[in-house]
Structure formats: C-alpha cells, structure tokens
C-alpha positions as CSV (number, residue, x, y, z in Angstrom):
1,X,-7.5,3.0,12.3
2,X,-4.8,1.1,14.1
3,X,-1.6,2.4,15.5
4,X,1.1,2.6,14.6
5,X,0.3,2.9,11.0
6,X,2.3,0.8,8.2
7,X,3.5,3.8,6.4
8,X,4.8,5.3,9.8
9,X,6.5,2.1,10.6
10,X,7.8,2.1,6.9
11,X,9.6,5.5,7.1
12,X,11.9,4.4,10.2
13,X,12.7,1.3,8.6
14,X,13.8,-0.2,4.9
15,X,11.2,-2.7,4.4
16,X,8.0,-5.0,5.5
17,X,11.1,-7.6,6.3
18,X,13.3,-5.4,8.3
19,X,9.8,-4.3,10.3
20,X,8.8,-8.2,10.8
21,X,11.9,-9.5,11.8
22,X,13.0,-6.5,14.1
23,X,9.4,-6.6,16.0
24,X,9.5,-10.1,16.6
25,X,12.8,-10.5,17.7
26,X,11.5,-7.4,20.7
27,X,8.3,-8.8,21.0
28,X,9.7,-12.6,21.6
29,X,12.3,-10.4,23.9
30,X,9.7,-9.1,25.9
31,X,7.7,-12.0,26.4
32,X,10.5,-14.4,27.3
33,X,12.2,-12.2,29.8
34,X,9.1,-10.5,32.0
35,X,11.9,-8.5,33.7
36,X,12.6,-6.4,29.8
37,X,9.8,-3.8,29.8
38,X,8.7,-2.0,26.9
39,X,10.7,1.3,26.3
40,X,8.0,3.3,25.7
41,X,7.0,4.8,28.7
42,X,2.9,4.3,27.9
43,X,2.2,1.9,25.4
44,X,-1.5,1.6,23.8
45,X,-1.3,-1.8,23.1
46,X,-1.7,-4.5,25.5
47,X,0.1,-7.2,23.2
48,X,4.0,-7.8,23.1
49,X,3.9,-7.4,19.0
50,X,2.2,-4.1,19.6
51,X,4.3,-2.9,21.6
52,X,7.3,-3.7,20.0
53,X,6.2,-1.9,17.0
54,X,5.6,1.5,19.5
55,X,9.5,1.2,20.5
56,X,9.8,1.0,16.2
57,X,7.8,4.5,15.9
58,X,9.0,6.0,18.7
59,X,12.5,5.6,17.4
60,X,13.3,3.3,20.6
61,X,13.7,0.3,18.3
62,X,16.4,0.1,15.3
63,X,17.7,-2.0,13.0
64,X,21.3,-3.0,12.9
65,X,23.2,-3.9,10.0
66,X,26.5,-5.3,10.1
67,X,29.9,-3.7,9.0
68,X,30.5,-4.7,5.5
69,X,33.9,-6.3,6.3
70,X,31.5,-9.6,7.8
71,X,29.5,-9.4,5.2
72,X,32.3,-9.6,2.9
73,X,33.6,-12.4,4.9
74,X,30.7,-14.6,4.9
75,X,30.5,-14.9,1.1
C-alpha cells in the first residue's frame, strides 16, 4: 500500500486539483531551493513529490484561498 493514502490526502484538502497543484508547487519548492527542507521531521519518501504530500497529511501543508474581495475583483 503506498503512503500517504488518496483518501487521507483527500480529507485535508477539497479535491484531486487542490492536492496536485498544492504538492507540486512544495515539491518544485523543495527541489529548486536545496536550502527548504521538508517540514516533516522524518519523511518515508526519498522523492520531493512524496514528501510534499507527507507535509499535506501531516497538516504541514495547506491550501490558501484568497479573500473573496480579489476574487470579486478579477471578474
């Protein structure tokens, strides 16, 4: 089985697209910039995209929205 699990993932955040685009934004974070280290203190995967989803699980990693008054602006 892997870890984290998809339906773990998918109770800390809103959808499949909130999950890919937060842990790939981290994961790209992380590999870019050797000096961000993962914010779980002992990952189990070895692999940026791993890891990033850990921080997801672990509640380490969030999604922001933004304040509806810039959403309301942008339309």
């Amino acid at each position: 089985m892997l870890y984290p699990s998809i339906d773990n993932l998918l109770e800390k955040l809103d959808s499949k697209y909130s999950l890919v685009t937060v842990s790939a934004r981290r994961a790209r974070e992380m590999k870019e910039d050797t000096s961000r280290a993962p914010l779980v203190k002992v990952a189990q995967s070895s692999k940026f995209v791993g890891m990033a989803l850990e921080e997801v699980v672990h509640d380490q990693l969030t999604k922001k929205t933004p304040p509806a008054a810039v959403l309301e602006k942008s339309k």
